[in-house]
PLY file of the C-alpha trace (Angstrom):
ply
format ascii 1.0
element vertex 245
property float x
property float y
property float z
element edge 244
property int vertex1
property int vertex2
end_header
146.40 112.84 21.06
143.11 111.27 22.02
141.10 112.92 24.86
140.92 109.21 27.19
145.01 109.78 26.83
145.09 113.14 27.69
142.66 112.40 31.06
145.24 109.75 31.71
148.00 111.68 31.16
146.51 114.18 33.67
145.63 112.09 36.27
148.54 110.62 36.77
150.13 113.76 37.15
147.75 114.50 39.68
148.28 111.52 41.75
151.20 112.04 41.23
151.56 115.85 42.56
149.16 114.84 45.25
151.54 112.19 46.72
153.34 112.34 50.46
156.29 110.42 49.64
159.77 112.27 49.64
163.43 110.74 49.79
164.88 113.85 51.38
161.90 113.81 54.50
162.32 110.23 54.39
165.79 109.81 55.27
165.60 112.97 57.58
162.83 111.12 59.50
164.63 107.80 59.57
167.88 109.40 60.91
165.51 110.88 63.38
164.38 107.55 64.87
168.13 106.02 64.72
168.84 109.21 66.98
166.07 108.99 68.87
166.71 104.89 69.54
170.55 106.06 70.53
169.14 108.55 73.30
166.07 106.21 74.39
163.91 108.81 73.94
160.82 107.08 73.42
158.20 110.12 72.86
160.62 111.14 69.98
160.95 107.37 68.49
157.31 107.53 67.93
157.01 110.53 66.24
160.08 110.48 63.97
158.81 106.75 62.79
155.44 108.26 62.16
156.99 110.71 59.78
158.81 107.96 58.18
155.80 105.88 57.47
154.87 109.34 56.08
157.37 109.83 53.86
158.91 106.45 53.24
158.21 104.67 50.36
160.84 101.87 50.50
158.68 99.41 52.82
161.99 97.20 53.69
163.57 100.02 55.22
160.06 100.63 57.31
160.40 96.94 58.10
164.31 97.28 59.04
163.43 100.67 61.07
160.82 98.64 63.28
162.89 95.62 63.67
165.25 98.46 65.53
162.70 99.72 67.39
161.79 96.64 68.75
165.12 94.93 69.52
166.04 98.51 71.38
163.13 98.25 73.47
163.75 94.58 74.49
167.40 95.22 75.13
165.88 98.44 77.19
163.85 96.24 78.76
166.26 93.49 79.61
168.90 96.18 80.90
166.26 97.97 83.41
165.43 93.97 84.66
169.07 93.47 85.13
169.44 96.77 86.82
166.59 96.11 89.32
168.06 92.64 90.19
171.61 94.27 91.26
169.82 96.81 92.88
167.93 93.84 94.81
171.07 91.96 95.59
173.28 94.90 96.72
170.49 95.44 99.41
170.27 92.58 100.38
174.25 92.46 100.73
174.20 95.47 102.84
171.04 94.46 105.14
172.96 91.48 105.63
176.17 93.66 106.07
174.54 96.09 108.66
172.69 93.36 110.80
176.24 91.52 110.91
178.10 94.93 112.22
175.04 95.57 114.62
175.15 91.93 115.91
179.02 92.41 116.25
180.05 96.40 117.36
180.30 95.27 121.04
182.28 92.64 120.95
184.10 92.47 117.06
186.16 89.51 118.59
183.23 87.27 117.99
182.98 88.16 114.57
184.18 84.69 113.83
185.06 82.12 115.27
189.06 82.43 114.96
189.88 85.89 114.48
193.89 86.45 113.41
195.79 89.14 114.97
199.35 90.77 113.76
202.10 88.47 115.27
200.21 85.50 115.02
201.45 82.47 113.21
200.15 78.72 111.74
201.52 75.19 111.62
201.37 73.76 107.77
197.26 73.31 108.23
196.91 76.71 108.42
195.61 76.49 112.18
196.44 79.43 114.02
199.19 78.29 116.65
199.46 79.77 120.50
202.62 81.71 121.06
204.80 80.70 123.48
205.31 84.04 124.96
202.57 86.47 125.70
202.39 89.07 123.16
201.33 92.93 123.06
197.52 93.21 122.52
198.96 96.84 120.50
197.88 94.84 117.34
195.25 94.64 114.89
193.32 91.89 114.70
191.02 90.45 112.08
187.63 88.70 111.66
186.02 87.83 108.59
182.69 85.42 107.89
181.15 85.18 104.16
177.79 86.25 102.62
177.32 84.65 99.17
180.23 85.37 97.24
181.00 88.23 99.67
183.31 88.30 102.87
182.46 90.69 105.42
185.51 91.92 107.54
186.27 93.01 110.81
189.32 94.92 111.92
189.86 95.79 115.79
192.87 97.04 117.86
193.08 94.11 120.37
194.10 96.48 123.62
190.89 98.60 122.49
188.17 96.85 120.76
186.16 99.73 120.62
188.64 100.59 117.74
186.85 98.99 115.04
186.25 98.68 111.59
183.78 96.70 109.20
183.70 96.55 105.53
182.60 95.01 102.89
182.75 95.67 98.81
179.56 95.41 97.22
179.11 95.14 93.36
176.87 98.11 93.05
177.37 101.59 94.09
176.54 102.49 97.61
175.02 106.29 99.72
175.20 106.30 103.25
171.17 106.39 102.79
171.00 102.66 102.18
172.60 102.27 105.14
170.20 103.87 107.55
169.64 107.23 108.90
172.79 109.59 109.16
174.11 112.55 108.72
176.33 113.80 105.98
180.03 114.93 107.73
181.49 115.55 104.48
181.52 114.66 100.51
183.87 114.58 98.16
185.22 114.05 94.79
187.99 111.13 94.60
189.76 110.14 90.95
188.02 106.96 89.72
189.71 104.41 87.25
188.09 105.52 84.33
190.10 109.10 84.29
187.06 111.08 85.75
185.91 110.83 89.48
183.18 109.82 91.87
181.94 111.01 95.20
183.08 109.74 97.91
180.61 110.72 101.26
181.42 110.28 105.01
178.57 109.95 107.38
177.71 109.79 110.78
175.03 106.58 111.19
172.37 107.79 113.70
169.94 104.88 113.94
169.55 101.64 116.21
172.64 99.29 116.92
174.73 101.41 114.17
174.03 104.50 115.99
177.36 106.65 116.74
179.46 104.76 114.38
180.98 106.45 111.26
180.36 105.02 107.13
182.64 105.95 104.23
180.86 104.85 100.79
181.30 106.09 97.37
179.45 106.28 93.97
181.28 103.74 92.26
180.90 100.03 91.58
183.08 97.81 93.48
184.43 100.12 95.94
184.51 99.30 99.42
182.36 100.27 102.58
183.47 100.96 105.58
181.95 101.45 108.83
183.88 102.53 112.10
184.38 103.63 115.58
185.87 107.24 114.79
188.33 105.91 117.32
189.81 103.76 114.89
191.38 106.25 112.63
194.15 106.93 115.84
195.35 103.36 114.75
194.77 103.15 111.11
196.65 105.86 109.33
195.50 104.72 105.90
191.54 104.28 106.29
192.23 107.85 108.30
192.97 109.05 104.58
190.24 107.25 102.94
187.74 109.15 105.54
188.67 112.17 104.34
191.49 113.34 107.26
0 1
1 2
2 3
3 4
4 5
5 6
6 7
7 8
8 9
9 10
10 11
11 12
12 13
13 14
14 15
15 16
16 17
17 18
18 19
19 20
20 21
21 22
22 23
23 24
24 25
25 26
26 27
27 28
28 29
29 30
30 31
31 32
32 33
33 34
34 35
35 36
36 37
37 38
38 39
39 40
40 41
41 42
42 43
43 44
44 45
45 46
46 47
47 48
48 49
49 50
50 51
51 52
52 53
53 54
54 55
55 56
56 57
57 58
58 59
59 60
60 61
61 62
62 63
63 64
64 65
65 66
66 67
67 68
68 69
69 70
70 71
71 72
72 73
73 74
74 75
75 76
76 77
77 78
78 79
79 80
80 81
81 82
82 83
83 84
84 85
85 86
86 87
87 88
88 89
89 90
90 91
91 92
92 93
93 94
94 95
95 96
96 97
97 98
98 99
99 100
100 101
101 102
102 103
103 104
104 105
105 106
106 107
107 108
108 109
109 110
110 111
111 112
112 113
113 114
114 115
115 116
116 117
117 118
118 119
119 120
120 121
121 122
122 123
123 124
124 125
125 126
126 127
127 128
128 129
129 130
130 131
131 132
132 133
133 134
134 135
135 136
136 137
137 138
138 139
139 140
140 141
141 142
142 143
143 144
144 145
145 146
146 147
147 148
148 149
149 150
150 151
151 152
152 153
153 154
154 155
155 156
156 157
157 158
158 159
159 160
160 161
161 162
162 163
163 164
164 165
165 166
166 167
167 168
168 169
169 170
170 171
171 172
172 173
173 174
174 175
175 176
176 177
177 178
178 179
179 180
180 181
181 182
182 183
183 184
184 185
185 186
186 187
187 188
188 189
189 190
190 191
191 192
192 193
193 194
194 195
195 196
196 197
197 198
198 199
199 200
200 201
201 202
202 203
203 204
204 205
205 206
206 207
207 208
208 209
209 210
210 211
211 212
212 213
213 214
214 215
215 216
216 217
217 218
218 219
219 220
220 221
221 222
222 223
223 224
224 225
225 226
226 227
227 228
228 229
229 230
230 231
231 232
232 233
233 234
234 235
235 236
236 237
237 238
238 239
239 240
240 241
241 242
242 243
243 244
C-alpha cells in the first residue's frame, strides 16, 4: 500500500475517532428535551437541546426537536395570555359583585326592581300578581340583576331583611382575599367532581360597606360565592351546611 493511502487511511480514522456524534447520547439528550418540554422546564429545554446539537447527527430530527420547542413555547405563551384574561374578568366580576352587595346590604329589597318572594304567583306574562289576602312576610324572597353573562342574586327573609344572602358563580376560582380584607373563620377540604377535593374557606369581611358580613368561597372553578348576614343561616338550613355548621 502506497504511503498517500496509508495517510488517508489514517486520517480518516482520526477524524473519525475525534468526532462528537453518538446515537446513544443523542437519543438520551433528545428524550431529555421531550421531558423537559412535558414539565415546562425551560432552563432544562435549553440544555438538553444543546447536548443534542452535540450529539445529533440526523439534522431533521434537530429540525423536528426545535419545531417542538417552539410550538410549546407559543402554546405556553398563549395559555399564560388566556390565564391572565380570566384572571382579569373574574375581578372584574367580583368588583362588580362586591360594589352591587355594598350598594344593596341595607336594603336587599331594592336589589331589583321586582323581587319574588315564596307564595307569590304570575298571570300567563309572567308578571308577578298581588295576592288577594295578606300573606306571612316568614318567607324568602329573591332579587336578582345581571352582569355580563352573570346574574347576581339576592336572598332575604322578608320579616327580617337583615337576613341576607348574595351570591354569585364566577368562572374562575375565588379566596376571600379578592374580596377585601377579612379574616379567616375556618377552611376546609370539600369533595370536588373530579374524585379529589378543594378548599373551601369561610371568612369574616372586615372592610368598608362589606364590613361584618360573612363570605364562603372555594378553590374551584365554577363554584359559587356567597356572602351573608351570619343571621341568615337561622333561616337557611342548607347554606348553614355549606358554611361549614
Amino acid at each position: 500500500m502506497r504511503l498517500g493511502e496509508l495517510l488517508l487511511i489514517g486520517a480518516t480514522l482520526s477524524a473519525l475517532g475525534c468526532s462528537q456524534k453518538d446515537a446513544a447520547k443523542c437519543q438520551e439528550a433528545l428524550d431529555g428535551t421531550r421531558k423537559s418540554l412535558a414539565a415546562g422546564d425551560q432552563a432544562l429545554i435549553g440544555q438538553w437541546r444543546n447536548r443534542a446539537y452535540t450529539y445529533c447527527a440526523d439534522q431533521a430530527s434537530l429540525t423536528t426537536l426545535d419545531k417542538q420547542i417552539v410550538d410549546q413555547q407559543a402554546s405556553a405563551a398563549a395559555a399564560k395570555q388566556a390565564e391572565a384574561l380570566s384572571k382579569a374578568q373574574n375581578d372584574g366580576l367580583l368588583k362588580a359583585f362586591t360594589g352591587w352587595v355594598g350598594d344593596n346590604r341595607n336594603a336587599p329589597d331594592h336589589a331589583s326592581a321586582s323581587p319574588t318572594c315564596d307564595g307569590d304567583t304570575a298571570d300567563a306574562s309572567g308578571a308577578k300578581v298581588a295576592a288577594t289576602e295578606p300573606k306571612s312576610k316568614e318567607r324568602f324572597c329573591t332579587a336578582t340583576r345581571t352582569a355580563g353573562t352573570s346574574t347576581l342574586t339576592a336572598r332575604y327573609w322578608e320579616a327580617d331583611k337583615t337576613s341576607e344572602l348574595f351570591m354569585i358563580t364566577p368562572r374562575g376560582p375565588v379566596s376571600c382575599d379578592d374580596l377585601g380584607p377579612n379574616k379567616v373563620l375556618k377552611s376546609w377540604d370539600i369533595p370536588a367532581t373530579n374524585g379529589q377535593s378543594v378548599k373551601r374557606t369561610r371568612c369574616e369581611l372586615s372592610s368598608g360597606a362589606l364590613s361584618g358580613l360573612n363570605a364562603v368561597v372555594s378553590a374551584a372553578n365554577n363554584a359559587p360565592v356567597y356572602i351573608f348576614s351570619p343571621a341568615y343561616l337561622s333561616h337557611d338550613p342548607a347554606v348553614k351546611k355549606i358554611a361549614g355548621e
